[in-house]
Structures are given as C-alpha cells and as structure tokens.
N, C-alpha and C positions, 0 to 999 in steps of 0.2 A: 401614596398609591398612584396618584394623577402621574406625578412625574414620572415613578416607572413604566406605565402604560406607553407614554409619550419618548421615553426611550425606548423598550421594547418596537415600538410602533416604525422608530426607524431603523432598526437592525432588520425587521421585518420586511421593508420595504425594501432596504436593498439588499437583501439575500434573494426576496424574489425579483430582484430586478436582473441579478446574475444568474438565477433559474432562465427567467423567460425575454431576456432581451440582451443579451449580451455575447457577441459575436467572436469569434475565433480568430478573425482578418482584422479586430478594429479595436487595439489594446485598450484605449479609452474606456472602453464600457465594458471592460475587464476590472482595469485596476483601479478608476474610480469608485464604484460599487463597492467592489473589495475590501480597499481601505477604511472604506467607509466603516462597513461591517468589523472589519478588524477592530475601531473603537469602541465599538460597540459591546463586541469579545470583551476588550478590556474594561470597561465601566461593568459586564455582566460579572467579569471572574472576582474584579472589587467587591462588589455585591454580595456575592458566597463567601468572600473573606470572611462578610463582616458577622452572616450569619445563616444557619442551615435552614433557617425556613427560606433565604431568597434561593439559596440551593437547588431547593425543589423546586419552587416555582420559575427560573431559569431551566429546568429538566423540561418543563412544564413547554413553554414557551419554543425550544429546540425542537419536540416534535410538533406541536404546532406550523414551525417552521416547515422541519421536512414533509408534513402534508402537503401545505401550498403549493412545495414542489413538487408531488405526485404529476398533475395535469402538465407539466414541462417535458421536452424533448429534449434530451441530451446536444446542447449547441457549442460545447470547448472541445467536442470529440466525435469522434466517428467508429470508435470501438465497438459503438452496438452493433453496426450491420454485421460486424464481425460475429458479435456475441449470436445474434439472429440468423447468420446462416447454421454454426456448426451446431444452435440449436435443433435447428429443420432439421441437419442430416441424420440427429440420432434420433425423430421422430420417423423418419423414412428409414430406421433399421442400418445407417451407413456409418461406418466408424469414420469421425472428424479429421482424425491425423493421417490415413491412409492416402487419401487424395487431397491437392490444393487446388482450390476452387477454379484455377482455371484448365487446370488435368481433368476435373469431373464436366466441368463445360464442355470438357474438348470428345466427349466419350458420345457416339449416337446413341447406341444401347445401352441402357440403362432401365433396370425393373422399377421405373419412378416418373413420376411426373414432376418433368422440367420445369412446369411452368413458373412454382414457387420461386426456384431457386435463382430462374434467367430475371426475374422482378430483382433481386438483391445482389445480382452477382454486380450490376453497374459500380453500387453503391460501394464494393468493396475497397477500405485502402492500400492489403497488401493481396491482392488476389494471388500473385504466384508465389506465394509462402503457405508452408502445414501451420496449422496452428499451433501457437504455444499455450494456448490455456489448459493444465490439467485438468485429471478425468473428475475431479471435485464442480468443478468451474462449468465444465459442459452438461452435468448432471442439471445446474442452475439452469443453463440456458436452456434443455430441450425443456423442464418443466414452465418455464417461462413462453416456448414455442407453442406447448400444448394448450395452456393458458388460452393464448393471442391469435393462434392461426394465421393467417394473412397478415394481420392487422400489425402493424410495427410499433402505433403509437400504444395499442393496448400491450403490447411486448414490453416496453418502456414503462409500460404502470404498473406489468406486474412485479416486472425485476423492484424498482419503486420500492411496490409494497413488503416487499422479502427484505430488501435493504433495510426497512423503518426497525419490521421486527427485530433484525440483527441486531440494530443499535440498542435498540432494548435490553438485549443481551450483553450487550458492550457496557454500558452505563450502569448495569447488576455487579457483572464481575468485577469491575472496576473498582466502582467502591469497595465491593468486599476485600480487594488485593488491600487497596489501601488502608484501611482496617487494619487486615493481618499487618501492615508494613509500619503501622503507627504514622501513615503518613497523611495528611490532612485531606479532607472529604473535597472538595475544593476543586482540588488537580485532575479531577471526575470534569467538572463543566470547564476545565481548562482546552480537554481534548473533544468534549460532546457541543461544546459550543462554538465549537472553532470554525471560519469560516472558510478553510481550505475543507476540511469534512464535509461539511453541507456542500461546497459546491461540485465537489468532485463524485464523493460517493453518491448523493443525493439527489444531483442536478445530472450529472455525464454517467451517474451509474457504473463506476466504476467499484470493483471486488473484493477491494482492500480491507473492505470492515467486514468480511467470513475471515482474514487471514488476522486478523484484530483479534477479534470474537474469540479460534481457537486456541490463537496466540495466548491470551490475558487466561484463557480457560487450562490450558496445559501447565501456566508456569499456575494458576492457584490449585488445582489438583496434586501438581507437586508439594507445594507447601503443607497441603492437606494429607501429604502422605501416600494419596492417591494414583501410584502409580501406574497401574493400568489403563487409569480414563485419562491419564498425563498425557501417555503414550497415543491413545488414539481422536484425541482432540491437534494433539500436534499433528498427526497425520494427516486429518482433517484440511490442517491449515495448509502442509509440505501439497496437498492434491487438490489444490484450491489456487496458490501461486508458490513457486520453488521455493524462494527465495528462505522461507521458514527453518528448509531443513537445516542451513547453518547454525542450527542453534541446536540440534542434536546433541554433542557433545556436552554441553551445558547441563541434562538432565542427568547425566550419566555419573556416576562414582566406583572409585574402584573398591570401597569397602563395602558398598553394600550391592552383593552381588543378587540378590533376590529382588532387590527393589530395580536393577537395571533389566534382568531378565522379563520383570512384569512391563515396566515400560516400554520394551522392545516388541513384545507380543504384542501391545496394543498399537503401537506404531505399524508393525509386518499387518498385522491382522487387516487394517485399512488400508495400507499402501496395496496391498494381495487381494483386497475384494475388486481392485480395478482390474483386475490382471487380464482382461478380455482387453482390455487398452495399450497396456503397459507395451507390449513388444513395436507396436508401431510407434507409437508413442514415446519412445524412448528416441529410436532413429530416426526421426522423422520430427521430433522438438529440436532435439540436439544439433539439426542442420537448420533449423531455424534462427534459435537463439544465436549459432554460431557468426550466420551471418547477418543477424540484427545486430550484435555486437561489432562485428568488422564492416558493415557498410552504413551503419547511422552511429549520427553523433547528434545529442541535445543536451543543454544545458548542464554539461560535464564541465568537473573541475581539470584534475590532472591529468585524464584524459586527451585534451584541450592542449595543454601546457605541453607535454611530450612530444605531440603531435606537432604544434606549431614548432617546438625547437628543431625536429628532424628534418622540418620542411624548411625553416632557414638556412638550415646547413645542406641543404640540398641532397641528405641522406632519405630519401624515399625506399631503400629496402627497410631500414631501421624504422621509416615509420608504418610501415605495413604492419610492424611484432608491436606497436601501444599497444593493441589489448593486450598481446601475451607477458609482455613487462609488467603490466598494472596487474596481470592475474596472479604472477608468480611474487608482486610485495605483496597483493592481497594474503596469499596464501602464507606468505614467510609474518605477514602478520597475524593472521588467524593462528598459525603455530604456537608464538609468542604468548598469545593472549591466554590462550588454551593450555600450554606449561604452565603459565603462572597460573591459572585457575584452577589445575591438579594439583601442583604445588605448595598454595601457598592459604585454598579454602578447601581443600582436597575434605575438609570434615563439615561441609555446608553441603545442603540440599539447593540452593540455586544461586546462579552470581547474577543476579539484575541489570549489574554494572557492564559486567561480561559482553551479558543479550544484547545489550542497545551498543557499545563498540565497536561490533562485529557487524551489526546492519550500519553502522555508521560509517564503518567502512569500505565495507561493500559498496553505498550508495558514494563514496568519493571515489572509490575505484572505476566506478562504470561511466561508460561511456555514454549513458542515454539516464538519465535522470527527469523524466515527466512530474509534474508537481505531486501527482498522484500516490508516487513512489515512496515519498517519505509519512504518509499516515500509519503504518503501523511501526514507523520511527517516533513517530510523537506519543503514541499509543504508551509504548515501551516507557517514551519521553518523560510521564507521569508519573513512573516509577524510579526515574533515573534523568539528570542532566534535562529537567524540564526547560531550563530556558535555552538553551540551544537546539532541542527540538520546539519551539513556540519559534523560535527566530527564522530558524529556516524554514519553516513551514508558510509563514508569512514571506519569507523573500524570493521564495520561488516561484511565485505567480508573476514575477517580472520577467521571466525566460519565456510566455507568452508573445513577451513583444518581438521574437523570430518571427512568427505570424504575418504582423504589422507591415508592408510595405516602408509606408510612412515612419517608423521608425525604426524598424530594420536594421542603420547605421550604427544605434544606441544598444544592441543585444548586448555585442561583446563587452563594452562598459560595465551596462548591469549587470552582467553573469559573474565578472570578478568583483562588483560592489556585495552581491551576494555572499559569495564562496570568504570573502574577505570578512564582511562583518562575522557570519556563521563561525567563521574557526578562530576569531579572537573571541566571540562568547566562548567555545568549546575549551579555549586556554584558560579561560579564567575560569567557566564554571573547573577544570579539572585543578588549576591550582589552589581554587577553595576548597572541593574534596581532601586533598593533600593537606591543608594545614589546619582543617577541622579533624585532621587526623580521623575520617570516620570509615576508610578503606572502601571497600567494594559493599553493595548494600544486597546483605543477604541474609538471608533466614535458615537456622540450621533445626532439624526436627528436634 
C-alpha cells in the first residue's frame, strides 16, 4: 500500500505541476512533467491489469487529481477568453455568431454595457473571427458566465467543475461499453487516466470530454437498441463540436428502417431546438472554419507534406487547393469506408472500427491538429486500435515545442517523428486485426 501511495504521490505531483506551473513559451515544463506523468499512466494501467480492485482505486485517485486541478488557470491555452466572452454575449441576450468581437467593439450603440466586454475583448486570440463553437458549447459557456460574472478565474472553476461531472459520465459509459463489447475493464483507466485528459480537458478546459460523454452514450444506446436517445445524445455531441456528425452514417441501416427513422428524430429534434442559432450560425461558422482551415496550419501531417512539395516546385496556385485536395481524399475515403460498412456489415447495429477510422482520418487530413483534438480519438481508441490512439496521444504534446523559441528549429523534426511512429503502430495494430482474422469489431442486436 506504502508503495502505491508513493507512486500515486508522483503522478500527483506532476500533473499538478502541468496544471499550475507549466508555460506555453517554455516546452521544458511541458514535456518534462508530462512524461513523467505518462509513466506513471503506465505503472497505473499495469496495475488494473492485474486487478479490479486497483481499478477503482486508480478511478479514485483520477478524480482526486482533477480536483487539485479545479484552483489552476488554464496556462497551454487561451480559448477560454474566448469561451468567456461568447458566454457574456448570451447572458446580455446577443447571439455569439452574429457579430465578431471586433464588429461588436466597433458598434457605439449598443443596448449593453461595454464595460464587461472591453475587460476581455484585449485578451482575445482570434478577435476578427465568428465563433465556431456550436450552440451546445455556448449553452456551457453563458451558464458558466452566469455562474462567475466578472470574475474569469471563478469562470474557470466552474467550467472545472462541469468538466469533473462529465468525466464521471465518461468513466460510467465506458465501462458499460466495455462490458457489452466483452472487452476488458482496464481500457476505462487507459483513457481516464491519461495525462493528455487531465491536462487538456482539466487543466486548459477544453470541451472534448461533452463530445466523449455523447459520443460513448449514442453508440451504447445504439447497442441497447435505443434509438431515439442514440439519435439525440449524438446530437448533443454534433452541437457541442462538428466533428461527431461524421459518424452519422454509421448509425444508420437500410434494413431497419424504423429504427433509423427514431434515430433521426432524435438527432433533428436537438439539432432544431437551436434553431434560434442555426441561421447565423451556419454562415457565419462556415466562413470561420473556412478560413481557419486555409490560413493556419499546426502540427499537420499531409497537410504539411503537400504544401511543402508545391512550394518547392514553385507551384503556389496548387498550393493554395492543400485543403481542397486533402478534403476531396478525405471524402473519397469516407465514401470507401462507408461502402464497405453497408456492404459488407450492412446486418450490424454499429462498426466501432468504422467510428474511429473516419476521425482518424479526418484528424490526418486536417491541417491544424491541437493536442486536444485527438481525445475523443482515444476515447473511440478503447474500443478500437487502442494502442495507436495511446501513442498519438502521447506524441503530440511535442508539437508544443512550435511555442518554444529556443527550440523552435526542432518542431519540424518532431512533427514527422510523431506522425512516423503513430502510423507504423496504426500498420501493425491493423495487420494484426487482419490476421486475427477478427474483422471490424461490432455488435449486431
């Protein structure tokens, strides 16, 4: 018991040392910390190997953790002043997507008081951009504004405490998935105890674990038969962050046409309770996103690669269309994947395997990849190709070192030691699938 103490005690200490002392500009006290915590990860997930009582008390220990974290300011990120103004606006009755924070700056008349806003507007990182957080996401934020008022750091504690409960929900479903999937209890503290989790969602408060939460809740309502609350957890998660809705298709079957009609109901029924949102929100994301996509690039794989070949060849119109090249394999492989999933499980209720291929590749296709991005990749990851989601999840807290000054020189290095090791585990875990002969891992009712 001594020694777990004494190990628990240093995974403790540095998770809260990347909570409360670990800088954006200064990779060192990123990735040392980090690693650290990462073996710690690994001697915990040891642990529940060996048995369900360390199980629990690693469960035990995780939220533990993310208490400590409560009193921390998000310091790897600056997305909350974001999250904190478009919360103010729908506490001051202003829909978020309509105006970008330096259109509404720019206005003298206004039925509101400035003052809130001209305190946070400094703070903003993309001030002449609409928001892209859907109307799920900004629901969080103003309740989080009403919460906090002025105050940013109690903003921060309460998003914090909304976060914990989530995980709570996370680490329920989970297990149960796993149960129904006959797949070991285990792969639960693989993803709850991860320290990309804790630092991201928990420390920087980032959103990904609502898109988790409905994620694991839509595909076990599926399982359960439950198509209606399939439909409107997925929803949940589609108006929380987009990226969910590619996995619509996956719910769907052509033989059971009552069971897709319920799931669609329950999906329209959420996505239509925004509908005060929707019309701005639609024109006014989609020229966000367009040009997040076309004018930033981070820690992209092929992305990267396309871009750099056009630019040696000195073909700068062809490198203008990376994204639209990388949209149209995305999409020629979404097609792919989606034939063979009609085709070939066309009498299964869900392709597991499916789900996480498709964010998988999404996330190589795009041109901005934040660490943050791949948590409900790992999430999926426990149900499917867990050690290629464990790997990348760990290896992308080295694209930090962009940040770095001081190491700066070393990004492009690491970004391909990443993207390198990640897709030869991805080769291998898939040609062990292939000759375990165990196909796509799915549950039919």
């Amino acid at each position: 018991m001594i020694y777990k103490i004494l190990i628990g005690l240093v995974g403790i200490l540095a998770q809260t040392y990347l909570f409360y002392f670990s800088d954006q500009n200064q990779f060192d006290t990123i990735c040392v910390p980090f690693f650290i915590a990462f073996l710690f990860y690994l001697h915990v997930v040891v642990e529940s190997i060996e048995s369900t009582n360390n199980l629990y008390f690693w469960i035990k220990i995780g939220f533990l953790i993310r208490v400590i974290g409560l009193f921390s300011f998000p310091n790897l990120s600056d997305d909350i002043y974001r999250y904190w103004w478009d919360g103010h606006l729908l506490t001051m009755g202003l829909n978020p997507f309509e105006y970008t924070p330096s259109e509404l700056m720019a206005h003298v008349y206004l039925p509101f008081d400035k003052e809130q806003l001209t305190i946070i507007f400094p703070l903003l990182n993309s001030p002449n951009y609409y928001s892209v957080y859907p109307p799920f996401a900004q629901f969080i934020f103003s309740l989080g504004a009403l919460i906090a008022g002025k105050n940013v750091f109690l903003f921060s504690f309460a998003l914090k405490f909304i976060l914990i409960c989530v995980d709570g929900g996370i680490i329920y479903f989970l297990i149960r998935l796993l149960r129904i999937l006959s797949l070991p209890a285990f792969m639960a503290i693989c993803y709850f105890m991860h320290p990309l989790v804790m630092t991201e969602i928990n420390g920087n408060v980032h959103l990904e674990s609502f898109v988790v939460l409905f994620t694991l809740m839509a595909v076990y309502f599926v399982l359960k038969l439950e198509y209606l609350k399939s439909g409107v957890t997925l929803g949940l998660a589609v108006m929380t962050k987009l990226v969910p809705i590619l996995l619509v298709p996956l719910f769907l079957h052509w033989k059971h046409i009552k069971s897709n009609i319920l799931f669609l109901i329950g999906l329209g029924v959420i996505c239509l309770s925004f509908i005060p949102f929707l019309f701005t929100f639609y024109h006014h994301l989609m020229s966000s996103i367009k040009l997040f996509f076309v004018q930033f690039e981070f820690n992209s794989s092929f992305y990267s690669l396309i871009e750099h070949y056009f630019i040696s060849e000195k073909n700068y119109e062809w490198q203008k269309l990376t994204s639209l090249i990388l949209m149209v394999c995305f999409i020629l492989g979404t097609l792919v994947i989606l034939i063979r999933h009609f085709i070939f499980f066309r009498t299964q209720d869900f392709n597991i395997n499916a789900a996480w291929i498709l964010i998988f590749m999404y996330l190589i296709c795009s041109s901005t990849v934040h660490p943050w991005y791949l948590i409900p990749l790992l999430a999926l990851g426990m149900l499917s190709y867990p050690m290629t989601s464990i790997v990348w999840s760990v290896l992308s807290v080295l694209s930090y070192i962009k940040f770095d000054q001081t190491f700066f020189d070393h990004y492009s290095a690491l970004k391909w030691i990443e993207y390198l090791i990640t897709l030869s585990v991805f080769m291998y875990e898939l040609i062990q699938l292939k000759r375990n002969k165990k196909g796509a891992m799915t549950i039919a009712p």
